[in-house]
N, C-alpha and C positions, 0 to 999 in steps of 0.2 A: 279377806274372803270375797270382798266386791270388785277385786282386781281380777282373782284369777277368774271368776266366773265372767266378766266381762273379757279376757283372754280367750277364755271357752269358746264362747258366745263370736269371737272374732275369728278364731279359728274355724270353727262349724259354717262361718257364713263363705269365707273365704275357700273352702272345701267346696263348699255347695256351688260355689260360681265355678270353681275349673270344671268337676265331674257332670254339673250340670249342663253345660256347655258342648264339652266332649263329642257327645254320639251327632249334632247338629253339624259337627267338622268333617267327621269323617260319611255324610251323609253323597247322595247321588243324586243330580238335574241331569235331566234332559231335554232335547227339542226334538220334536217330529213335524215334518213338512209334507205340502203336498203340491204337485203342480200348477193347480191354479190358486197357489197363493195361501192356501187355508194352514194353518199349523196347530200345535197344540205343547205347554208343558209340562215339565215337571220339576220338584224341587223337595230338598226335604226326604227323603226315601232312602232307606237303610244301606239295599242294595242297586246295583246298578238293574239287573234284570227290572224288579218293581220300574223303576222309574223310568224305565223302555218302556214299559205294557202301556203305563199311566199317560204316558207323551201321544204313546199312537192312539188309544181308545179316545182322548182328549180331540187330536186330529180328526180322526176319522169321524165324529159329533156332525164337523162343521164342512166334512166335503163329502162325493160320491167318486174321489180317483183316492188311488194305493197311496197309504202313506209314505211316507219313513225317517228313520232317524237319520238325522241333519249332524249332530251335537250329543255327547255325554262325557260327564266330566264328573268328579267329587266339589262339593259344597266348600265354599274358602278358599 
């Protein structure tokens, strides 16, 4: 009885690390630049769009010229 439940117990963890994992791979960064050097990014975000918005509003904090995206790519 203390076998299989310790099986269980190793399957369930061993489940929990792939499906846990999963959505962090198929995730979207990016980078947003701006002329004089200012930038901003992103990482972690579902879609690509989000992690556009996220990069330039990031950017834009730290300058007064146009940003834009430099870089995007999936997570991994």
């Amino acid at each position: 009885m203390i076998r299989k439940m310790t099986r269980i117990a190793a399957a369930g963890l061993m489940l929990g690390m792939v499906f846990g994992a999963a959505p962090q791979a198929f995730a979207w960064a990016c980078q947003a630049q701006a002329n004089d050097g200012a930038s901003g990014y992103s990482y972690n975000y579902p879609n690509r769009r989000s992690a556009r918005q996220r990069a330039l509003a990031e950017c834009n904090v730290n300058t007064n010229y146009q940003c834009y995206i430099a870089d995007c790519q999936r997570n991994g």
